[in-house]
C-alpha positions as CSV (number, residue, x, y, z in Angstrom):
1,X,-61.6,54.6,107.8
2,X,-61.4,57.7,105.8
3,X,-64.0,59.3,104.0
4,X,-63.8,59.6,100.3
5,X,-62.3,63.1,99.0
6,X,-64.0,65.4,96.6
7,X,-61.6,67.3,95.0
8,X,-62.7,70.9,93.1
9,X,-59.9,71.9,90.3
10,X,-59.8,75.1,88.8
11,X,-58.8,75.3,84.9
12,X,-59.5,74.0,81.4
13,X,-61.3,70.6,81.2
14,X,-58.6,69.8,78.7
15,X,-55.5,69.8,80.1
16,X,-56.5,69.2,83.7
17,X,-58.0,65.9,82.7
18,X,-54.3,65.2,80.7
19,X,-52.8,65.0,84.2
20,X,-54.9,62.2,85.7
21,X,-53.5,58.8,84.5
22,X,-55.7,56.4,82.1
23,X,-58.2,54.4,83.4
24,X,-58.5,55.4,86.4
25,X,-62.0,56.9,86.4
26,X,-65.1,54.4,87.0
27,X,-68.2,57.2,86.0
28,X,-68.4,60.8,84.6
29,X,-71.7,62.7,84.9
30,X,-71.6,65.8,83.3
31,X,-73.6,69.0,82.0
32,X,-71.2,70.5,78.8
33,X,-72.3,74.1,77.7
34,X,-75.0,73.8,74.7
35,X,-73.5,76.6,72.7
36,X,-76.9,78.3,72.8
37,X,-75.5,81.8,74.2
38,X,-75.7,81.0,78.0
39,X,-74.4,83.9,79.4
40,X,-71.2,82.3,82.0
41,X,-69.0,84.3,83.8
42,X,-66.1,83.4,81.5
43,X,-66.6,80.5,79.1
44,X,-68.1,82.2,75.6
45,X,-71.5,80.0,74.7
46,X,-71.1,80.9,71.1
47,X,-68.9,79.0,69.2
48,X,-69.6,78.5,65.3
49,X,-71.1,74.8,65.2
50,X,-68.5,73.2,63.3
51,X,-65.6,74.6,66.0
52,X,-68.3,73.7,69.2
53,X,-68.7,70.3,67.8
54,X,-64.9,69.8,67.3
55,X,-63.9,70.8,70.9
56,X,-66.9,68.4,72.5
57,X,-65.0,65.8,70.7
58,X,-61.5,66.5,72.0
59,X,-63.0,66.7,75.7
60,X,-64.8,63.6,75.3
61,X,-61.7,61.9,73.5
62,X,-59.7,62.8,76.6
63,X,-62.3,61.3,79.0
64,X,-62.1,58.0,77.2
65,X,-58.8,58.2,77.8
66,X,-59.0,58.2,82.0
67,X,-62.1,56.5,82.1
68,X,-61.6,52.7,83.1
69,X,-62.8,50.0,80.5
70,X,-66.2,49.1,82.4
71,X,-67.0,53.0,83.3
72,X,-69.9,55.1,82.6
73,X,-70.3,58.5,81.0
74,X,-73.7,60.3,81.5
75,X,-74.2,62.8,79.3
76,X,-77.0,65.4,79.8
77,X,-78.0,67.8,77.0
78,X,-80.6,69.9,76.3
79,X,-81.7,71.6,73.7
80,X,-83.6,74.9,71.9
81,X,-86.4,74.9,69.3
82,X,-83.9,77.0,67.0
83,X,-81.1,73.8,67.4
84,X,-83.5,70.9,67.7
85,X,-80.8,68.6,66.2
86,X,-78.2,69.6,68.8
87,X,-78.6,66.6,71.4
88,X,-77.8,64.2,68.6
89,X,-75.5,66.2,66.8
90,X,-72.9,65.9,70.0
91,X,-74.3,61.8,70.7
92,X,-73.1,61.9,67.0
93,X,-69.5,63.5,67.7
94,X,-69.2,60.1,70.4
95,X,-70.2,57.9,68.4
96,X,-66.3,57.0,66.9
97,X,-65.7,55.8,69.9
98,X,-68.3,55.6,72.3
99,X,-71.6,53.0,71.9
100,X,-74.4,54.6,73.6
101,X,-76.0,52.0,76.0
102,X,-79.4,53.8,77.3
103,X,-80.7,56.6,76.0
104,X,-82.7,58.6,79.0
105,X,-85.4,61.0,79.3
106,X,-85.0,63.6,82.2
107,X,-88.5,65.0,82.4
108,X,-88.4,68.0,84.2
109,X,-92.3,68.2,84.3
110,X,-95.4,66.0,82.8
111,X,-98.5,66.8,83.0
112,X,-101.5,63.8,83.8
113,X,-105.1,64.8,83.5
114,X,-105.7,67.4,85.1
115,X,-102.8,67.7,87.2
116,X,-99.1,68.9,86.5
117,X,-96.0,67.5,88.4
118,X,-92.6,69.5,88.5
119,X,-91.8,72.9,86.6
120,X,-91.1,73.9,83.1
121,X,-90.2,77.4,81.8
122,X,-93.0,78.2,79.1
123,X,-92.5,79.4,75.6
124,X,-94.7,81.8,74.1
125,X,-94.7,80.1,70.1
126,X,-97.8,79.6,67.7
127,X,-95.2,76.8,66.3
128,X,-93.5,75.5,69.4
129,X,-94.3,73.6,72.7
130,X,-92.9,74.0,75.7
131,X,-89.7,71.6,76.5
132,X,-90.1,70.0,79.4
133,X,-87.2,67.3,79.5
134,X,-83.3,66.7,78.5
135,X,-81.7,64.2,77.1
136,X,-79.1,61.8,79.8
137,X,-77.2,59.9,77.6
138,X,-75.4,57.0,79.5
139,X,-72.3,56.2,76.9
140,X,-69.8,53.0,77.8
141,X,-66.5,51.7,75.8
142,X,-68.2,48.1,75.2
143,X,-71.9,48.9,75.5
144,X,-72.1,45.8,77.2
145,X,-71.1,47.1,81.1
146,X,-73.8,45.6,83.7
147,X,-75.8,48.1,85.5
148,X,-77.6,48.3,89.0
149,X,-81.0,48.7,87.8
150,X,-83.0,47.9,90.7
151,X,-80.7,50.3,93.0
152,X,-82.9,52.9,91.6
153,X,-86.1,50.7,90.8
154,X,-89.4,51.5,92.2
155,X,-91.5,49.1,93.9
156,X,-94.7,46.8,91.9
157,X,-97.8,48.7,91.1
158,X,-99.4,45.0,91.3
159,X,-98.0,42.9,93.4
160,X,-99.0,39.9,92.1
161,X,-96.1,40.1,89.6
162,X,-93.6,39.9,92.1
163,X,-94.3,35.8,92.5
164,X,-95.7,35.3,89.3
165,X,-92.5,36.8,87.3
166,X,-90.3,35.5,90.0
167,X,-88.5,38.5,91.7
168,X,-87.0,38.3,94.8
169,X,-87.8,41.9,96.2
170,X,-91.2,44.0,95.2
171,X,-88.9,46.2,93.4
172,X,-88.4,46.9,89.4
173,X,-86.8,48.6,86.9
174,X,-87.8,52.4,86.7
175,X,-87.1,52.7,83.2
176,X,-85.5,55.1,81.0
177,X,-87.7,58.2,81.4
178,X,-86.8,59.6,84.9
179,X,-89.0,62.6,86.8
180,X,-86.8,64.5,88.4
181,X,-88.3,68.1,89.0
182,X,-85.7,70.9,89.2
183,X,-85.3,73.8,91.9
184,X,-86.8,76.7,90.3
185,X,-84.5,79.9,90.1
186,X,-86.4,81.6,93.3
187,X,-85.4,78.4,95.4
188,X,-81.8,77.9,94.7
189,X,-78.8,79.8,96.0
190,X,-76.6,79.7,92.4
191,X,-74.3,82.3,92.5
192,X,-74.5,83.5,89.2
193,X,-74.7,79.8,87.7
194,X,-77.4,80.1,84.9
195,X,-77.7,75.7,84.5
196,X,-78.3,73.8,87.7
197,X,-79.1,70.2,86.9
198,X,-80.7,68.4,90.5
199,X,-78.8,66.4,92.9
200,X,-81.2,63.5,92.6
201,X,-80.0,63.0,88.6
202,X,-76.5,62.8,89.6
203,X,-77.6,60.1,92.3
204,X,-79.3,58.1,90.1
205,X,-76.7,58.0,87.9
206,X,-74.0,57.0,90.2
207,X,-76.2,54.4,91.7
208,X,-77.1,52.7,88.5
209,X,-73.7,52.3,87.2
210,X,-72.7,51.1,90.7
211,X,-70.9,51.8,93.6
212,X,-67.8,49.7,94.2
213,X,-65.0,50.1,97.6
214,X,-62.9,52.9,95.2
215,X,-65.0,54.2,93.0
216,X,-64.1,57.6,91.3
217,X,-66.4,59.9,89.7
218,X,-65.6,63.0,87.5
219,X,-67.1,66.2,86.0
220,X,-65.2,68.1,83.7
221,X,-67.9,70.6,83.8
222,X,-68.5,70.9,87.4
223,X,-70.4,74.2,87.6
224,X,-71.9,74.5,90.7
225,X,-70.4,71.3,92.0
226,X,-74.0,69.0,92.0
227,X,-72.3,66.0,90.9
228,X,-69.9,66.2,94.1
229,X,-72.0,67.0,96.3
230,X,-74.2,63.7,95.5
231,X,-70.8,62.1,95.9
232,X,-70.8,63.2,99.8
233,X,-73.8,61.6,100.0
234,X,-73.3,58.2,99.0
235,X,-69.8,58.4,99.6
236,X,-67.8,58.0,96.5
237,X,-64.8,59.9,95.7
238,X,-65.1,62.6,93.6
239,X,-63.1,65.4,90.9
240,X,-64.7,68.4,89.4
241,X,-62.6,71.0,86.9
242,X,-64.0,74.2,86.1
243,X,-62.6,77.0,83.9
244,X,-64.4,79.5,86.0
245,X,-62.8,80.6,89.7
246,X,-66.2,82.2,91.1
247,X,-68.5,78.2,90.5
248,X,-65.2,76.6,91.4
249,X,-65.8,78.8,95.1
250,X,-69.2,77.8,94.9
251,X,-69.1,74.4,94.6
252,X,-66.9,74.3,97.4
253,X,-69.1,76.1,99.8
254,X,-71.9,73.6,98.4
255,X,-70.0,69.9,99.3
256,X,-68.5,71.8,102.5
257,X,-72.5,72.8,103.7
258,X,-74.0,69.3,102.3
């Protein structure tokens, strides 16, 4: 049996998606640039809003295009305290054809008591706190596709409430605020990518859409490749188009190491 391919394309999102046939894509997990003046090697961050918010559209038209009619699109976006509104502002573009099914926090870092589990990068603002979490917004045709919850469930804190609720495993759903600390900058081998999202958020997110015998997952915005590389892992086909030669290189070396 062969293993399942992950394929790295080099070029615009655009028109490299216009050459895969409709519905033929079961998930899409991806990172767009937040037009906050990310330095890339090639894509300019810093689009006027209006003309940013118009191209998000025609890339997310085209992926409801190839995207099959029971298929998943997780959408993470962050944001800046100068463009709060921004998350919504491009869940808004989606919304003429897209119903937005869960709406999930990625919390890169929450703090309980006394004690502080994952990283953030602090702000130094008498007005502002520090952000420490992303918006994962998990978009279907229908808003009515069944998920795997319990393939990334965690198990009962009492276990009492197994019987008494009547589950058949000590396992439950996690829940739409997910902790997944990120590898600070010191810790990571990025070549020059400035927005690494974790493996683990692309895992989860394959896993709770589910994995069926031909599943195929894309990223139009593969960047340093994380979303095929967790593809490897759980072996699921994969395609990831980038406009930029140097992360297209680099996301190679990634799934060939992984």
């Amino acid at each position: 049996m062969t293993k399942p391919q992950q394929k790295v394309i080099h070029g615009d999102c655009i028109k490299r998606m216009l050459e895969l046939g409709p519905e033929t894509i079961d998930i899409a997990i991806t990172s767009p640039p937040y037009n906050i003046g990310i330095k890339y090697n090639q894509y300019a961050d810093n689009l006027d809003q209006d003309s940013y918010l118009r191209w998000i559209e025609s890339v997310f038209n085209e992926l409801y295009r190839i995207l099959s009619p029971n298929a998943s699109l997780f959408l993470n976006v962050g944001f800046t305290n100068a463009l709060p509104w921004l998350p919504m502002d491009i869940a808004n573009v989606l919304r003429n054809k897209w119903r937005l099914q869960n709406s999930i926090i990625w919390a890169k870092s929450i703090s309980i008591q006394d004690r502080t589990f994952g990283h953030f990068k602090p702000i130094n603002s008498n007005r502002f706190l520090n952000q420490n979490y992303e918006h994962l917004f998990h978009f279907t045709k229908s808003g009515r596709v069944a998920v795997d919850r319990l393939a990334i469930g965690v198990p009962f804190s009492d276990k009492t409430n197994i019987k008494r609720f009547g589950h058949k495993t000590d396992k439950r759903c996690n829940g739409n605020v997910w902790l997944i600390p990120y590898e600070t900058i010191q810790n990571q081998d990025s070549r020059g990518h400035p927005c690494i999202f974790p493996e683990e958020l692309a895992r989860r997110c394959i896993l709770l859409h589910g994995i069926g015998p031909n599943t195929i997952v894309i990223d139009p915005f593969l960047g340093s490749g994380t979303t095929l590389v967790a593809c490897k892992k759980l072996g699921v086909a994969g395609i990831g188009i980038d406009i930029d030669k140097t992360y297209c290189k680099f996301a190679e070396d990634r799934i060939t190491n992984s």
